[in-house]
C-alpha positions as CSV (number, residue, x, y, z in Angstrom):
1,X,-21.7,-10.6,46.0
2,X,-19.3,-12.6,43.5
3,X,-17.4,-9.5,42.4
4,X,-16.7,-8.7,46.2
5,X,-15.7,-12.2,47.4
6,X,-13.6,-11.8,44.1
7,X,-12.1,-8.3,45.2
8,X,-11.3,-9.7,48.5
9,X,-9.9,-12.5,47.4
10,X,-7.4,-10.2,45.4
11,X,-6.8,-8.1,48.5
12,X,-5.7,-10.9,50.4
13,X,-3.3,-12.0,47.6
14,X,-1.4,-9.1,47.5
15,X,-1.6,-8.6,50.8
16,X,0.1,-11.9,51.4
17,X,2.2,-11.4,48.8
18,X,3.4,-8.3,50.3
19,X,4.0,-9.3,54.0
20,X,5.9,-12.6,53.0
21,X,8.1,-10.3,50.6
22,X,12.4,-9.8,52.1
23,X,11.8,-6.4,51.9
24,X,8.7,-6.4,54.8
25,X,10.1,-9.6,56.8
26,X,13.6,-7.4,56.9
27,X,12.3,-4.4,57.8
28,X,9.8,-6.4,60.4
29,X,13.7,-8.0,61.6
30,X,15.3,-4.9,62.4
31,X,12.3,-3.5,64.3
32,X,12.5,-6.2,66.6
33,X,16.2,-6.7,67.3
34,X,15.9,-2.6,67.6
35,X,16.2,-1.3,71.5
36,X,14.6,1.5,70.9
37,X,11.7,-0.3,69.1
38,X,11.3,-2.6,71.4
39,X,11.1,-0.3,74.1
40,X,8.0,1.9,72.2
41,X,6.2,-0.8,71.0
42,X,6.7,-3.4,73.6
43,X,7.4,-7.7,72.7
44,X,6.2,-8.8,70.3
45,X,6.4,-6.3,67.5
46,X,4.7,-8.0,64.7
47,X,3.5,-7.3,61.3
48,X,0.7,-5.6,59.9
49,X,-1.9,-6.1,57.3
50,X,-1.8,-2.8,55.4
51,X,1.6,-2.9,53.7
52,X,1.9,-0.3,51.0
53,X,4.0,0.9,48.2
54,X,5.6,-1.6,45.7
55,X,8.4,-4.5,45.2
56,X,9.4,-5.4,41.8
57,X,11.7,-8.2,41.6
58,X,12.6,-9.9,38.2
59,X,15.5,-12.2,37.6
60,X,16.9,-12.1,40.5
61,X,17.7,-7.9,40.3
62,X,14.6,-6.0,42.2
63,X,13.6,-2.6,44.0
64,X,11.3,-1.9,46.9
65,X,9.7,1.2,48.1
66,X,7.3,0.0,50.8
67,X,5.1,1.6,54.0
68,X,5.5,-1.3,56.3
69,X,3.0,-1.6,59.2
70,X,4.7,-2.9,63.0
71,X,3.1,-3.0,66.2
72,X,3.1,-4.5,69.8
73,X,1.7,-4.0,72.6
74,X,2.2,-0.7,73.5
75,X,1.9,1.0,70.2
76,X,2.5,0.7,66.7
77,X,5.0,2.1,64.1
78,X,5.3,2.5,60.6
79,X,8.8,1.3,58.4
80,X,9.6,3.7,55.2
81,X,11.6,0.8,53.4
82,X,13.9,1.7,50.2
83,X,16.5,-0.6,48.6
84,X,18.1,-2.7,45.6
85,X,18.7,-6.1,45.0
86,X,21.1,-7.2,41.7
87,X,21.5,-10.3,40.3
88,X,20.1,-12.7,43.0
89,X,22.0,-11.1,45.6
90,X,21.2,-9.5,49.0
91,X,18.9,-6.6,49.4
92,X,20.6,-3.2,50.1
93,X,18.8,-0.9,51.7
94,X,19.1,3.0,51.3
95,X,16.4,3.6,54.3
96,X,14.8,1.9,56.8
97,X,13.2,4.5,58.6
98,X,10.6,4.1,61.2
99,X,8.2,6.5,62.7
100,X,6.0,5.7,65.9
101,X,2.5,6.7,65.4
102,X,1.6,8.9,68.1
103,X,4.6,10.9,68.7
104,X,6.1,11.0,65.8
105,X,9.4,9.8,67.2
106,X,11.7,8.5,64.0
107,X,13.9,5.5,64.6
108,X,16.9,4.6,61.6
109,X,16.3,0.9,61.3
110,X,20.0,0.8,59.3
111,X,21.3,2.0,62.2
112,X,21.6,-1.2,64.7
């Protein structure tokens, strides 16, 4: 029972970890101020649990690849996030690319 509270524990580390990262709360941004998005998914669109993939981030100079769960109401969505970050600066993203579960229907997230 200890070494499953322990794995859970872990879990819900990364997990949080994760979510709170720029990467995921940017990517969870331009899902929300997305028309299109907002118009599949309904208001609110909010974050998922499952975030997967990986953010590396050491002085200040990082990289993210990460799956980023969204939903609302009316469906749910998953964000394809790639990008940089140098030197303490901004994130740039090469693709922000979502895809609403169900039909498939891809929305370009760098596209607002």
């Amino acid at each position: 029972m200890g070494v499953l509270a322990l794995m859970v524990g872990i879990f819900w580390l990364v997990m949080s970890f994760m979510k709170g990262a720029d990467a995921c709360q940017m990517s969870l941004k331009a899902a929300q101020q997305s028309e299109v998005m907002r118009v599949e998914l309904g208001e609110p669109i909010t974050l998922g649990w499952f975030v997967s993939g990986s953010i590396k981030v050491n002085n200040g100079s990082g990289t993210a690849d990460v799956n980023v769960p969204v939903s609302g109401p009316k469906g749910s969505a998953s964000i394809h996030t790639v990008g940089t970050k140098q030197g303490g600066g901004p994130w740039s993203f090469t693709t922000m690319q979502a895809v609403i579960e169900g039909s498939g229907k891809q929305v370009d997230l760098l596209k607002l």
